[in-house]
N, C-alpha and C positions, 0 to 999 in steps of 0.2 A: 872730553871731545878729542879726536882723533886731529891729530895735527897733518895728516899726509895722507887725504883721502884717496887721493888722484891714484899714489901708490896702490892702496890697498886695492881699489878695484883694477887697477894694471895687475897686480899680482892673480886676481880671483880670475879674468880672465883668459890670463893665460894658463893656467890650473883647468879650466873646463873646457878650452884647446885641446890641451894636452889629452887631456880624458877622451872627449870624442876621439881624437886620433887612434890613441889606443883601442876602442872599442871598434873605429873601420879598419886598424890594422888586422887584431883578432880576428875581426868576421873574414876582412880578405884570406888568414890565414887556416880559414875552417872553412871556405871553398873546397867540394868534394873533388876529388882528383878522378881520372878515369879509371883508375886502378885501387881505389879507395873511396869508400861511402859511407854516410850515416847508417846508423840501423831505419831512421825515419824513410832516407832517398832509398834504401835498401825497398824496403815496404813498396814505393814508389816504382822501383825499375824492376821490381822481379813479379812475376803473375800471382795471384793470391790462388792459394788450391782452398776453394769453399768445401766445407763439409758434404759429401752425400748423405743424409736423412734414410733410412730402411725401420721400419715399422714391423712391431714384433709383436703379434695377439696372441694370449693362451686364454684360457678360461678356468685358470686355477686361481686362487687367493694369493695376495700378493704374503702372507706368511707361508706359503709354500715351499719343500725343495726344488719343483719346477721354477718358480720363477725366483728362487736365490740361483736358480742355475742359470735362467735368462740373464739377469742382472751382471752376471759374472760372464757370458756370454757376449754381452755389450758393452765390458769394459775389457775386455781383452781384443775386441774387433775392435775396437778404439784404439788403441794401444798398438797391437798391431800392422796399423794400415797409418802410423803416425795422422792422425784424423782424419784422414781422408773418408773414414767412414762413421758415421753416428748413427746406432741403432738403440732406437725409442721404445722402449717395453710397454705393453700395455696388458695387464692383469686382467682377471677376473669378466673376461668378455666385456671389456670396457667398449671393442670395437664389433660388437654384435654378436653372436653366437655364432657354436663351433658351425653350422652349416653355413651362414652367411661369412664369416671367416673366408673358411671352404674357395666360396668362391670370388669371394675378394682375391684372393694370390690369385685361383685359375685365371680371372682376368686382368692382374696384372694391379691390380687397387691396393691391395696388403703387397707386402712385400716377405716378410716371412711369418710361417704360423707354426701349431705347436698342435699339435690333434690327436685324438683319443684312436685309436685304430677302428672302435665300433662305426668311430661317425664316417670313416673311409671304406668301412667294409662294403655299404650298399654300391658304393660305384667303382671298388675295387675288393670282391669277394675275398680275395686272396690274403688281404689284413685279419684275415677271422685266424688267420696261424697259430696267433699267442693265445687265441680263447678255448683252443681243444684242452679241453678238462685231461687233467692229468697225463699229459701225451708228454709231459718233458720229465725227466728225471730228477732235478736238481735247479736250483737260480743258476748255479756255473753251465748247468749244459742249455738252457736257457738262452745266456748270456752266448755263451760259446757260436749257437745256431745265430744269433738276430747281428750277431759282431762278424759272420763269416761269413759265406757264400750262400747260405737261405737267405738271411737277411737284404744282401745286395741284388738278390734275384726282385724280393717282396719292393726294395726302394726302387730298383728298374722300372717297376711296373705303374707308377707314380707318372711317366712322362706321360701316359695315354690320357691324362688333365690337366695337363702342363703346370706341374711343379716336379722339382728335381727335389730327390729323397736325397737328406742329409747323415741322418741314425735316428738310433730310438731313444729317447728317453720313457722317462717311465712314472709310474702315481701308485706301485706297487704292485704287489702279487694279493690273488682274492685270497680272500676268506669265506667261511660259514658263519650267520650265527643266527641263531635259533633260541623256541623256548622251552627244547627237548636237545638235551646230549647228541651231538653227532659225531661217533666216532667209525661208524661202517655203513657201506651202502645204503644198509636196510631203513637205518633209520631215518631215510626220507621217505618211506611210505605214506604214501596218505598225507602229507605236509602239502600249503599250499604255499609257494618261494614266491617271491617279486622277483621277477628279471627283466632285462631291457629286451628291446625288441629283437632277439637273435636269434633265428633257427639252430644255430648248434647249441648256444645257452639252455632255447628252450629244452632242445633233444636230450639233455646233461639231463636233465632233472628230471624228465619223463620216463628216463629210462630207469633213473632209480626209483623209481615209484610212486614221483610227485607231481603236484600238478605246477605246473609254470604260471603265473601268471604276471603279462608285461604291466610296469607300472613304472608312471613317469617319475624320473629319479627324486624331482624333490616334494614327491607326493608319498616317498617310501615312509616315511618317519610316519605319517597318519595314518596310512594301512597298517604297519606293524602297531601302531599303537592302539588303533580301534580292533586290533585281533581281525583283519580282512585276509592277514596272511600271515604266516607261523616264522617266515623268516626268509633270508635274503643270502645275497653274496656281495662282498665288496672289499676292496681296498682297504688298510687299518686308517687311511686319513680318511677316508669317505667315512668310513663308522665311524669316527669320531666329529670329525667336522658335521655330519648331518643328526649325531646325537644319534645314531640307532644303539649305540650300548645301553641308553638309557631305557627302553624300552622293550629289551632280548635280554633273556637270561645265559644264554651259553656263545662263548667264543670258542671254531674250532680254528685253529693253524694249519689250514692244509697246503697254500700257497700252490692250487689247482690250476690255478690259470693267473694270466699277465694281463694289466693294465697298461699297455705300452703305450706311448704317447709316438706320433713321427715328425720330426722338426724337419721341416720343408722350406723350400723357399720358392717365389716363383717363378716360373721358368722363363718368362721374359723379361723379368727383373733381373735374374741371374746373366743372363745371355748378354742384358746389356753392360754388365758392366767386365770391365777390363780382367784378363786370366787370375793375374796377383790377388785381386780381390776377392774372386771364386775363391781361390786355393786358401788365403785368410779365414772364409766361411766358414767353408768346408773342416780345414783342419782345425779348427777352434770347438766348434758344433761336435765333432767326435772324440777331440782330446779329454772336451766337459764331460764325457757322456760317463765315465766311470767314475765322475764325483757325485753327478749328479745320482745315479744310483747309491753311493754309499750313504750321500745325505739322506738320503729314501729312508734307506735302511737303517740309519742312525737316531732318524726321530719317531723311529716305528718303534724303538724300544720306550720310549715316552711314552707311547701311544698306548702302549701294550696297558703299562703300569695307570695309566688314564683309565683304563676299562676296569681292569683290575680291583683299582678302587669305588669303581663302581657297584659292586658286590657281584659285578659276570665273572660264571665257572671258564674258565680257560682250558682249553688242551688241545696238547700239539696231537697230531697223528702221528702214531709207531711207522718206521719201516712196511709192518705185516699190516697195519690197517693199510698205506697209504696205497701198497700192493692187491687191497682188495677192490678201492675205488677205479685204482689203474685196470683190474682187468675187468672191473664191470662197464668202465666207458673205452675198453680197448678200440670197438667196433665205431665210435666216433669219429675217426678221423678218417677212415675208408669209406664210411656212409656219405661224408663231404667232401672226398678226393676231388669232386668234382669244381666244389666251388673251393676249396683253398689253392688247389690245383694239384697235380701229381710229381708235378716239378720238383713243387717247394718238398711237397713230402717225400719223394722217393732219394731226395739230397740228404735229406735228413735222417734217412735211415741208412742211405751209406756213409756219412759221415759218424752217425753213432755207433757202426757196428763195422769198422775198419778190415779191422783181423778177426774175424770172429769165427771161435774155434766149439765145437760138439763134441757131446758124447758120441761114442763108438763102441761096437763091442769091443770086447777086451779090454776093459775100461783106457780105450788110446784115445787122446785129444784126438779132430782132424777138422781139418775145414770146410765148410758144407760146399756141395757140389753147388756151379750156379748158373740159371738160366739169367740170360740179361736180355734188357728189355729196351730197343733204340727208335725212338719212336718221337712224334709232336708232341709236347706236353703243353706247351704253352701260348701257342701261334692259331691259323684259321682253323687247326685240326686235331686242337686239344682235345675234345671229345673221344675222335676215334682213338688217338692216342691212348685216351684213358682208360676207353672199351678194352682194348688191346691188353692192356697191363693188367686187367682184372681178370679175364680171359686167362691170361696165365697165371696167376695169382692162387685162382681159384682148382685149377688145377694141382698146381703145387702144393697147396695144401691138402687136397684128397691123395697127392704120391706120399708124402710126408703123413698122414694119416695112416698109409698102409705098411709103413717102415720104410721110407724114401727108398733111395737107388742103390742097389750093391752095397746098402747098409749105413749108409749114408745119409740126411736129410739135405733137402731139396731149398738154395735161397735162392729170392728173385732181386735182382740190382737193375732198376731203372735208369736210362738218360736220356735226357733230352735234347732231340738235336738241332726244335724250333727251327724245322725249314730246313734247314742250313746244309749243304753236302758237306761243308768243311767242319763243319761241329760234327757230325754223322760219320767224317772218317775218323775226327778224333774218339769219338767216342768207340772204335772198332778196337782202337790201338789198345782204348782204355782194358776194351770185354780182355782182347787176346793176351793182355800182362796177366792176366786171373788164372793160375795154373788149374785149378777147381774148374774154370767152364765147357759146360758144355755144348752150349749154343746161343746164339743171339735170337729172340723174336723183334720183326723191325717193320715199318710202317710211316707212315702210310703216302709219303708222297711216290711217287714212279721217278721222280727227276733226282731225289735224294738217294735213292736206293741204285739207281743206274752209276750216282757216281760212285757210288760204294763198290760196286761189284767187283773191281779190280783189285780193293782191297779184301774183299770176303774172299777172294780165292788165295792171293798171296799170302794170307793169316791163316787160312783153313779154317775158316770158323763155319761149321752150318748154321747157314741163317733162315730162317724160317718166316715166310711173308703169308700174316693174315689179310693184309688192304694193302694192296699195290698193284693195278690194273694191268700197267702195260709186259706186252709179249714179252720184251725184250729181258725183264726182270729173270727168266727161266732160259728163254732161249738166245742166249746169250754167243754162244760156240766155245766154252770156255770148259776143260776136260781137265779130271772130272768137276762133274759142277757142284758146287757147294749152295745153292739157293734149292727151297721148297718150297712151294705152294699150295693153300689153300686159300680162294680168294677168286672172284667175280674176275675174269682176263675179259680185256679189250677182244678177242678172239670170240668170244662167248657172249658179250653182252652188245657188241657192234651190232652183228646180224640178228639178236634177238632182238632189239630194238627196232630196226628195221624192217624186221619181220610183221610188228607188232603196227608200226606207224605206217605201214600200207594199208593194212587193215581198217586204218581209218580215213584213211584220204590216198587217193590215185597218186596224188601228188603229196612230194614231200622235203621240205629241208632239212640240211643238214648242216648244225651249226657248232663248229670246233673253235675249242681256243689255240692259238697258236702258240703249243709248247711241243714238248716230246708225247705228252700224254697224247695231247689234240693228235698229231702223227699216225702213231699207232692206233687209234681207229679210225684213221681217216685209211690208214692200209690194210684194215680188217674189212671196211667197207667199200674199198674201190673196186675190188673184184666181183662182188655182188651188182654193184651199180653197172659196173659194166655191161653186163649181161641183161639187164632192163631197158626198154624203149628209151631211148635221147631224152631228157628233158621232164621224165618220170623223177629222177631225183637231182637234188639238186645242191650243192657244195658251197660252202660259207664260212668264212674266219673270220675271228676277229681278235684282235690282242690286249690282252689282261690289261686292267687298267684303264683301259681309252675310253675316254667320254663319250666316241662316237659309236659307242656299241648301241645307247638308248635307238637312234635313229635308224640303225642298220637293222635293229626288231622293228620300230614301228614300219618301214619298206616291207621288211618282209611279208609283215601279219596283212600288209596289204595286196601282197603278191599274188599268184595263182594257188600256192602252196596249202595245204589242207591240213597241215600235220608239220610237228616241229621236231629234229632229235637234235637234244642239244645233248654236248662234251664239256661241262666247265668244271670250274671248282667251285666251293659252297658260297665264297663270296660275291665270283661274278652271277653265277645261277640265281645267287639273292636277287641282282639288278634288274637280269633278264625277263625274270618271273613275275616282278616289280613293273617292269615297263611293258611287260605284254598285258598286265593286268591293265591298264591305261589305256589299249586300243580298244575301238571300236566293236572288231570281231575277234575275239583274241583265238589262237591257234591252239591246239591242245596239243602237249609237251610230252614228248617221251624222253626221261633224263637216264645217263649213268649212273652209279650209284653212288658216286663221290659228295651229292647234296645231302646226304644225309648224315655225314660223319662230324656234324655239327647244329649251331642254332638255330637250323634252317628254317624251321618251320615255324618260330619263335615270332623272327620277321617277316615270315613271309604270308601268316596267318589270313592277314585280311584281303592279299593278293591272290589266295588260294580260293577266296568264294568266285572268283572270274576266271580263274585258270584251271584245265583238265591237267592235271600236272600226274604224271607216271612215271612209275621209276622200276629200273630192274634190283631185284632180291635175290640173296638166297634160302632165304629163313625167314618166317615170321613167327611171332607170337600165339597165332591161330593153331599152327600149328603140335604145340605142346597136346592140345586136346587129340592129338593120334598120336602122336613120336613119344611113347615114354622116355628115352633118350633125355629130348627136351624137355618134357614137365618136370623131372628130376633136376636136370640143371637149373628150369628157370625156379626150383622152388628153392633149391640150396642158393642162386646169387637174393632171393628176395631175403634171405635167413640173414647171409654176409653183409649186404648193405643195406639193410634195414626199410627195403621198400613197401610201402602200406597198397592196399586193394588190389586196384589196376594198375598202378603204377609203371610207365615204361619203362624197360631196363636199354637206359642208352644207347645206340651204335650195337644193337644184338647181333649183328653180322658178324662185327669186330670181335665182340669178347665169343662169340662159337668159337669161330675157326681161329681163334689163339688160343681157346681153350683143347681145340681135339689138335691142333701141330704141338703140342708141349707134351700130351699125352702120347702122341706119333713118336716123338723125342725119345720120349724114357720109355717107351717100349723095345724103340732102339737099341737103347744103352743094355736094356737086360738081356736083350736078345745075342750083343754082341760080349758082355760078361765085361764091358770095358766103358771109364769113361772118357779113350783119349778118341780125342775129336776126329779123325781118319778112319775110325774105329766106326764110329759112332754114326756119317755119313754116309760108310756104306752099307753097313746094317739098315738105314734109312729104304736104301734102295732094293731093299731084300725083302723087306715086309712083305708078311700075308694078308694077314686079315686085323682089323679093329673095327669094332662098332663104336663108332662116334655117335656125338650130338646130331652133326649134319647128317650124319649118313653111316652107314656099313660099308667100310670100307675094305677092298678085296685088290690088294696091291697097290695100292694111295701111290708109289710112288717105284718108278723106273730107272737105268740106268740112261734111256731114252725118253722119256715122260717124268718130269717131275711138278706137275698140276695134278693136284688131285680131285679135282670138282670139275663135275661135266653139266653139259648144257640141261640134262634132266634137274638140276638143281634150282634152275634160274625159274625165278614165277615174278610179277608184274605186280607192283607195288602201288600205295598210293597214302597220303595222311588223312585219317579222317577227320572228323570237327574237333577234335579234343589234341592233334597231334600225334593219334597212334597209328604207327603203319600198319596196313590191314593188307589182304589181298583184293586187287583193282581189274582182276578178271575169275 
């Protein structure tokens, strides 16, 4: 027993005194200071940055190289953006298929996707690029085009569904396989392929002598296996992943065309968020893009040895075979100019053909002489654009047929100046660095070309205008003048229209858009109007764009007016023609010929059963049945672009008169024994005689006069039920 309790517990509580003390000293002494803090208070007084979430669909297997690429893709955007960003992958169309994808980004629901180029082709033609059979040389020049300025043209074109184009990735390069050897063309005779639903795929196969038939991808492995079709094309992971080696005896290696994939994002998801992050995307998304190919191409050799052991013959194509595929689908990629566009492809050929040097007599290297071609390839008047380019094209290769110029062969270099007068002078500077050129052909706006002119003359380049209305194109006051034309002028087609639209009504309007164009006939027809009773005709503007055009037609069509001539371009003319169809009594329309240099009648089909719609010409189709001139032509462009029956040939306006000014050209050039451009100019103005397409031409061009087309040319147009222009008187 403790003798001295009292002590012990005096001691014990001052011991637990003590202790508390020490523990409110420490705490008082671990009070945060203002200049010092916990990492907890830290947490507390600084703002937390939460993750932003972006959601990543593809539709490949998560043992993929696409989606080892995504995976690698979302940990470097992590990394990156120190977390600010977390992007969720989701495999195997986990979030619906490539079409519903699609439009999940356009509206804003997904946030980035990963898509086959087919599944983009229908609302953006232009992705069918990588599918032209055999049109590229090599995976490096491939690579080269989709990594360089084709490429960024194809991802531009992406905003028109609001997602912004990132790069391509890829699911590889096709293949054949079959259960007959294919080593050349021939051997698809009579073979019946599965392909997806692709007018150029189809046309691939059609033309080497098989029949196409579309079949849904994961219904291939049964058709080949029940013998429904003889064989296929695909990717080496699609042939393996869907088992078609199992059931095809021959693998060839032609690597004919590209499975490209496009990683996109959407464009209101992009917009919202801050630059840094864009730029994160972006540069992360293209940095991958050259792994993610090599892993392609890395587990392709797996794949090979996968089929291999399956007891499938394998073979590569030689150089000389793959030479023979290539010139038997050469005529593919010009047949579809229109829907890949001419942009993409006319880059594509001056990017592959830099410097490019020819045989000569005397066995001398030289450089082909060249016509260049500045026109819309891509904008409201890609069509005529296009007409344009074929038009010379197609010439050039019958000058080049007959031993080109002063022994020389004949190249064409297209650009595009989409509208634009400042792209259009760049593109002048480009033609005039080309010691070889001979002339520019340029089209089709009048406001593009006016701002030109001051460069056409200080370059000296003759320029040669198939579609460009206005006077001022020619008569400029500009000595000596370097523009020629062939081509429907405001001078010509004002009063013929007016001519035309009296005929139908005493009364008549007249309805111009407010540009340089709208101008220039409104000053071809002031002078006419003047000289008619007060109030016989009657003057009307309205400006591009304005929503108040709908209302200023319906006024009109309610007016006294009997008769309509309108001056637009092909997009407003769509509205006009749209909203007169809508009225009560609608007017019937006498138009320029600028609606035609495009979709016009595409949209405007069902507005055309209510509207008398007229248009001035100067060429039809009808006419080949008199003009051998034209049957000639229109049978050789049906040969070149491969058009079946009745088939329209585009913008015929366009591709004549580019076709007889290029032939005007190197008439020139032989006439003056020279290709330098001053030379060559006025030799232009010297000509006697050519029998053209349009016409026999008996001095085409003056040192006072350089329009070569008169008013006996012009005939009065109209679309019939099918969309072909016919003659409307």
């Amino acid at each position: 027993m403790n003798k001295h309790p009292i002590r012990l517990v005096s001691i014990f509580v001052v011991l637990v005194l003590g202790a508390l003390f020490v523990l409110w000293w420490s705490g008082r002494d671990a009070q945060p200071s203002p200049s010092s803090a916990s990492p907890a208070s830290e947490k507390a007084l600084s703002p937390v940055i939460e993750a932003r979430q972006l959601r990543l669909g593809l539709n490949i297997a998560a043992d993929s190289a696409l989606h080892a690429a995504a995976v690698k893709f979302a940990e470097q955007v992590g990394e990156r953006s120190a977390g600010r960003l977390q992007v969720l992958v989701f495999p195997d169309q986990q979030l619906g298929s490539d079409d519903q994808m699609l439009e999940m980004a356009r509206n804003g629901t997904l946030d980035l996707v990963l898509t086959p180029t087919a599944k983009l082709s229908s609302a953006i033609p232009a992705m069918q690029y990588a599918d032209l059979p055999f049109y590229f040389s090599s995976r490096e020049e491939l690579y080269a085009m989709l990594d360089g300025e084709p490429g960024r043209l194809l991802l531009s074109k992406l905003t028109a569904i609001d997602l912004v184009g990132l790069t391509f990735w890829e699911n590889g390069f096709k293949q054949f396989t079959a259960n007959t050897p294919i080593r050349h063309p021939g051997d698809f005779a009579r073979l019946r392929i599965r392909t997806m639903k692709s007018r150029i795929i189809a046309d691939q196969f059609e033309k080497l002598g098989a029949k196409a038939i579309p079949i849904d991808f994961h219904a291939t492995y049964k058709a080949l296996a029940d013998g429904a079709v003889d064989g296929q094309e695909n990717p080496l992971v699609a042939i393996v992943g869907m088992r078609f080696h199992e059931v095809q005896k021959h693998l060839t290696l032609s690597n004919h065309a590209y499975l490209a994939y496009v990683f996109s994002v959407s464009k209101s998801v992009f917009e919202s968020l801050p630059p840094d992050l864009r730029e994160i995307i972006q540069r992360t998304a293209q940095e991958l893009t050259v792994w993610e190919r090599a892993e392609t191409l890395r587990r392709e050799a797996r794949l090979i040895e996968t089929i291999r052991a399956a007891g499938v013959t394998i073979h590569t194509l030689t150089p000389e075979e793959r030479l023979e595929f290539k010139n038997a689908l050469a005529p593919t990629a010009d047949k579809f100019g229109f829907e890949v566009g001419y942009d993409l492809l006319m880059k594509t050929d001056e990017l592959r053909y830099p410097r490019q040097e020819v045989a000569a007599p005397g066995s001398r290297r030289v450089s082909p002489l060249v016509m260049g071609v500045d026109a819309d390839f891509s904008m409201r008047s890609a069509q005529g654009g296009g007409a344009i380019y074929r038009g010379v094209q197609l010439a050039v290769e019958e000058i080049n047929a007959g031993g080109g110029l002063l022994g020389v062969p004949l190249r064409v270099i297209g650009r595009d100046h989409a509208t634009s007068s400042q792209i259009g002078r760049q593109n002048l500077e480009h033609f005039a660095a080309v010691p070889s050129l001979l002339g520019v052909v340029g089209g089709v706006q009048t406001a593009v070309i006016m701002d030109e002119i001051e460069d056409i003359h200080r370059l000296k380049i003759p320029f040669l205008i198939p579609w460009g209305t206005g006077q001022s194109l020619t008569e400029h006051g500009l000595r000596p003048s370097y523009t020629f034309r062939i081509a429907v002028t405001d001078n010509l087609a004002a009063p013929f229209l007016l001519e035309r639209a009296l005929r139908a009504s005493p009364h008549v309007v007249v309805l111009l858009e407010r540009s340089a164009w709208g101008r220039s006939n409104h000053d071809a027809l002031k002078p006419l109007i003047d000289k008619l009773p007060a109030g016989q005709v009657d003057i009307e503007w309205f400006n591009v764009g304005d929503a108040g055009t709908e209302t200023k037609v319906h006024v009109l069509a309610e007016g006294r007016a009997g008769a309509m001539i309108l001056i637009a371009n092909v997009l407003e003319s769509q509205k006009i023609v749209q909203t007169m169809a809508r009225q009560e009594k609608p007017l019937p329309i006498f138009a320029h010929v600028a609606l035609t240099g495009g979709d016009f009648w595409t949209n405007t089909q069902v507005a055309l059963k209510r509207v008398d719609l007229r248009f001035v010409q100067s060429i039809l189709m009808a006419d080949a049945d008199t003009h051998p001139g034209l049957r000639k032509f229109v049978q050789r462009y049906r040969e070149r672009y491969s058009l079946q029956g009745d088939e329209m040939i585009p913008s015929l306006i366009a591709s004549v008169h580019a076709y007889d000014l290029t032939h005007l050209l190197a008439r020139a050039v032989r006439q003056a024994g020279s290709a330098d451009r001053i030379a060559v100019r006025n030799a232009l103005e010297a000509l006697r005689f050519h029998s053209g397409v349009l016409r026999d031409y008996k001095s085409p061009f003056t040192a006072d006069r350089h329009d070569a087309l008169e008013r006996a040319q012009l005939r009065l147009a109209r679309f019939d039920a099918r969309g072909r222009i016919v003659a409307a008187e």
